[in-house]
C-alpha positions in Angstrom: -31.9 -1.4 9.8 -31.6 -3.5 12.7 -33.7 -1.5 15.0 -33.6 1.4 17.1 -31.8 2.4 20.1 -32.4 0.8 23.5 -34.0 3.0 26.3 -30.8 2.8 28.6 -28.4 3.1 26.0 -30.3 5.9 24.4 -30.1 7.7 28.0 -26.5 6.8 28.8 -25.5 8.9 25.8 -28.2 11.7 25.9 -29.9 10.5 22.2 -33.3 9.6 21.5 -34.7 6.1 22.0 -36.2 6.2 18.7 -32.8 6.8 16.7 -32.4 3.4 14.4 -29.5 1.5 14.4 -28.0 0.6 10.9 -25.7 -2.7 10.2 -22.3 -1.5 10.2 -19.0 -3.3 8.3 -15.6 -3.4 8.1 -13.0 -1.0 7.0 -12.6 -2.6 3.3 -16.6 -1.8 3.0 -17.1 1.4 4.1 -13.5 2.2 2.6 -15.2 1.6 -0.7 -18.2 3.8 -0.2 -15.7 6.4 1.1 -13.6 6.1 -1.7 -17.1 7.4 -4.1 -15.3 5.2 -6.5 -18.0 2.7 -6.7 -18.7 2.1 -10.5 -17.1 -1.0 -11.8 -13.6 -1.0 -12.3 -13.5 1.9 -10.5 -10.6 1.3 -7.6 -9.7 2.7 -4.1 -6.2 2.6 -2.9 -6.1 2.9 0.8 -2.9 3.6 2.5 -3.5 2.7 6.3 -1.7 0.9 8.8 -1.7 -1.8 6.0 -2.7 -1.0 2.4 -5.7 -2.5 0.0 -6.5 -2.0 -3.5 -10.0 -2.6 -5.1 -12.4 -2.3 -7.2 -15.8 -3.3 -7.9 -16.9 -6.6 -10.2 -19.4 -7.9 -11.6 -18.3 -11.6 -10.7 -16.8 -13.9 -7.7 -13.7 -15.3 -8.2 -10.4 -16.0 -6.6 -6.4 -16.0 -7.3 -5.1 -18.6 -4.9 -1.3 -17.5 -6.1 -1.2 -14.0 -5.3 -3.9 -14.2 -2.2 -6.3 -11.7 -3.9 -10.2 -12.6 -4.7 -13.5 -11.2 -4.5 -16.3 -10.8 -1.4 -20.1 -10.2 -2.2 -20.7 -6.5 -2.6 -22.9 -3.4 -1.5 -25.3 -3.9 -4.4 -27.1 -7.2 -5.3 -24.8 -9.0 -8.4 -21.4 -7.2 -7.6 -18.5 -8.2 -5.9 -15.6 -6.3 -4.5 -12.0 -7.1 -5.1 -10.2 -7.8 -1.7 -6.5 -8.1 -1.0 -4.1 -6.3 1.7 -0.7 -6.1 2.2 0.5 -5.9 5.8 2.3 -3.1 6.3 2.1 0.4 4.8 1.6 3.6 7.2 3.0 1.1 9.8 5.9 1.3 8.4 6.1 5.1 8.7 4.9 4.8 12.1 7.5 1.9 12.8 10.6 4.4 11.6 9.3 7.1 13.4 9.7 5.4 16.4 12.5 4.2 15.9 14.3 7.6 15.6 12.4 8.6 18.5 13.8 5.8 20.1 17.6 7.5 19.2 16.6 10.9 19.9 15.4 10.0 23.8 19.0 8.9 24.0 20.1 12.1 23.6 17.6 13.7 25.4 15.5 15.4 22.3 12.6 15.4 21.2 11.3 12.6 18.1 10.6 14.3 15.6 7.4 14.5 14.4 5.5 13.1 11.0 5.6 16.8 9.3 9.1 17.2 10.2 10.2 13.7 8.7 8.2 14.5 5.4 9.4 17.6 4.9 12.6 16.7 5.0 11.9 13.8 3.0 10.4 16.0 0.4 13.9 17.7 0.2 15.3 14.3 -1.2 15.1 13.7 -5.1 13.1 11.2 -5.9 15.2 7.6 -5.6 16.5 8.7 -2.6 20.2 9.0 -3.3 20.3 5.2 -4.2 18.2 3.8 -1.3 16.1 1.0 -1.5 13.5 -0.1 1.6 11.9 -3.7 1.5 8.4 -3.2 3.3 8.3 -6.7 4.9 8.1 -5.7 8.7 5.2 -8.4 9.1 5.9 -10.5 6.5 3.2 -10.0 3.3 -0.2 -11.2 2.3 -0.1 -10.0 -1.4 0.9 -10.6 -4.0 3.4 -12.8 -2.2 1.9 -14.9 0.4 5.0 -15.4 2.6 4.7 -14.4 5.9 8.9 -15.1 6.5 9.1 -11.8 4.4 11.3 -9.3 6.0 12.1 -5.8 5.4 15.4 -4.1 5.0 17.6 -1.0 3.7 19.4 -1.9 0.6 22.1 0.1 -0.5 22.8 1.5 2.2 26.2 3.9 2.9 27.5 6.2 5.8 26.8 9.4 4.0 22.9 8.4 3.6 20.7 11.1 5.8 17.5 9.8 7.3 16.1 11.8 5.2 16.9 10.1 2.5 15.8 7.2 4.6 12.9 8.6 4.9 11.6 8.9 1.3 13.0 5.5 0.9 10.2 3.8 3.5 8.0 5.8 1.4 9.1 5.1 -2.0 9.6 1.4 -0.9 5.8 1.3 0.1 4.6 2.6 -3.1 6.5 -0.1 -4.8 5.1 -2.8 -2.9 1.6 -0.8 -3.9 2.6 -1.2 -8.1 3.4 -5.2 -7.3 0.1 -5.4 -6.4 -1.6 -3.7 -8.8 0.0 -6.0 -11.7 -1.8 -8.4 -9.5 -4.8 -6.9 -9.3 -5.4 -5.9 -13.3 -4.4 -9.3 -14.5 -7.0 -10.3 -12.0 -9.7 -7.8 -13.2 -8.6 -8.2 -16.7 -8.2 -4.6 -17.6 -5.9 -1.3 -16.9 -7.0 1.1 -13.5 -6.4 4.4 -15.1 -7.5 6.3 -12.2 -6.9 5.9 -8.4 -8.8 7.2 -5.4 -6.7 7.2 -2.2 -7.5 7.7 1.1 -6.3 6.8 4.8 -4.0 8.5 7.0 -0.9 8.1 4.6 -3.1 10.1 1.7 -2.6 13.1 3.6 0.5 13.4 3.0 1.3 15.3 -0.3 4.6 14.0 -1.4 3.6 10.2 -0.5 0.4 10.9 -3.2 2.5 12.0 -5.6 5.2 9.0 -5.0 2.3 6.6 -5.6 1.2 8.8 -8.5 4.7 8.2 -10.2 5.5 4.6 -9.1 2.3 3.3 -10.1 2.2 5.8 -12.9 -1.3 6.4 -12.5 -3.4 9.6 -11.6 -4.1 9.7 -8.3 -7.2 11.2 -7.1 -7.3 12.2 -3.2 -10.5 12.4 -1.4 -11.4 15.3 0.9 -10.4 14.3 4.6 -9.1 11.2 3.4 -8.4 10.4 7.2 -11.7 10.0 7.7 -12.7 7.8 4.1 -13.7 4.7 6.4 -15.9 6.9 8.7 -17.3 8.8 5.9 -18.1 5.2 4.0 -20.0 4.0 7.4 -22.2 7.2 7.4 -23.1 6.9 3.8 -23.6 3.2 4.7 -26.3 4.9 7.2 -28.2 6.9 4.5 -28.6 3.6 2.3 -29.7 1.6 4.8 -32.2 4.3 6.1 -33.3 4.7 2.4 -32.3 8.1 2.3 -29.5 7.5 -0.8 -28.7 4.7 -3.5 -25.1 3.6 -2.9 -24.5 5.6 -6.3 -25.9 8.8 -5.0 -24.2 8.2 -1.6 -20.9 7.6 -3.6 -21.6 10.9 -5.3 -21.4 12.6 -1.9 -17.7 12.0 -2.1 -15.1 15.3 -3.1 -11.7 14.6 -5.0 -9.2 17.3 -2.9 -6.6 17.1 -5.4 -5.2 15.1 -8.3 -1.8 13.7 -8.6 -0.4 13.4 -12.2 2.8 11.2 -12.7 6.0 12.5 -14.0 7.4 10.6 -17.4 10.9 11.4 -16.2 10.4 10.0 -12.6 8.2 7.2 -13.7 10.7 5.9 -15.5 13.1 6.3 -13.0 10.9 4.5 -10.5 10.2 1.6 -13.4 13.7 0.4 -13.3 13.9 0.6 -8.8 10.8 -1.5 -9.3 12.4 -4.0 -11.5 15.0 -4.2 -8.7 12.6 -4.4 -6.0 11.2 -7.8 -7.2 14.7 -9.1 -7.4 15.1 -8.1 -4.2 12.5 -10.2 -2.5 13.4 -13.2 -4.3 17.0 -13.1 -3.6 16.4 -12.5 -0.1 14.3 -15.3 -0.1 16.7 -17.8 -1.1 18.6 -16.1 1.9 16.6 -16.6 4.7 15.9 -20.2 3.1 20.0 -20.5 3.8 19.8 -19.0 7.2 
């Protein structure tokens, strides 16, 4: 507690002066409480405008190669896992806009984020043979190479943008599984379960893509739009006294659980294989160019 409210600020915004003002933190942090996956080895997979996973440690250390390590945690003698890959609901956002971009041409109307899912939900999974690269802004981890690039592989003139569509997804969730090899050799152990949150969670068919690529149950919080707000609040109670970290984690719902398919898991084990190939090969490309 850092104090309490300051006469003038309490009166700009009609609250008391008395009300005390907590430390806040940033997103990774209250993401964490948010999650209510706070035990060790217990990890959050947020799916924002970028994408972290973690979990919580009991030791400090770091992975130079694949740009993940560890940051001091909420509890005295743990430490959270911290990593992020740089584009995840931004890339969503980014293909949005550009069909919005076409559809102005012609006078229309974008189309909006239900409309684009739904019709990506039409699309088997695979997505008739399309493969998105993630790379708009380069990547963090596990691939510290900021010349990334993204791209549609495989693409053919009787491809929909639907099947576009569930490519960006399918492609994000990839880039997700890369990391999490990264992130369980780093921990030293298997993730069975994942809690997601962030504004891609709400979108059914992207939690169960994870759910398959990664081919782990995933576990979505209640509101998972609001995760990092909820993790501040709870961050309030703790610092007021008013709840543990463990009984503040406890505060936190599971909406719904996403099991992985064998069949498609599979499936998504070989495009994953491929996926890696891809980035090195376009590697040695732009290395050319």
């Amino acid at each position: 507690v850092l104090g309490t409210v300051q006469p003038s600020v309490a009166a700009e915004f009609g609250v008391a002066s008395n009300v005390p003002v907590v430390c806040g933190a940033p997103d990774f942090f209250a993401a964490h409480l948010g999650s209510g996956a706070t035990d060790w080895s217990e990890p959050h997979l947020a799916v924002s405008t970028t994408s972290w996973l973690t979990c919580a440690g009991p030791y400090k250390k770091s992975d130079p190669l694949h740009l993940v390590g560890s940051l001091p945690g909420l509890t005295r003698g743990t430490y959270l896992t911290i990593n992020d890959q740089s584009s995840a609901g931004y890339c969503l956002a980014w293909w949005r806009d550009r069909l919005g971009e076409a559809t102005s041409w012609a006078g229309t109307e974008p189309p909006g984020y239900d409309a684009l899912l739904d019709a990506a939900a039409a699309v088997a999974p695979g997505s008739d043979g399309v493969t998105f690269l993630p790379w708009l802004r380069g990547e963090h981890t596990p691939v510290d190479d900021p010349t990334a690039r993204a791209a549609f592989v495989d693409l053919h003139a009787t491809h929909s943008t639907a099947a576009m569509t569930r490519a960006v997804l399918e492609g994000v969730a990839l880039n997700g599984r890369w990391l999490l090899q990264s992130v369980e050799a780093y921990v030293g152990r298997e993730l069975p379960v994942i809690r997601i949150l962030g504004g891609g969670a709400q979108s059914d068919l992207w939690c169960q893509i994870y759910a398959d690529v990664l081919g782990r149950p995933i576990e979505r919080v209640r509101d998972p739009v609001f995760g990092q707000l909820r993790g501040a609040a709870l961050m309030a109670l703790v610092g007021l006294g008013e709840r543990s970290t463990r009984e503040a984690s406890a505060c936190v719902h599971v909406e719904r659980r996403f099991d992985p398919s064998a069949t498609t898991s599979t499936l998504y084990a070989d495009r994953f294989a491929e996926f890696t190939r891809l980035y090195r090969a376009l590697r040695r490309h732009r290395r050319r160019t």
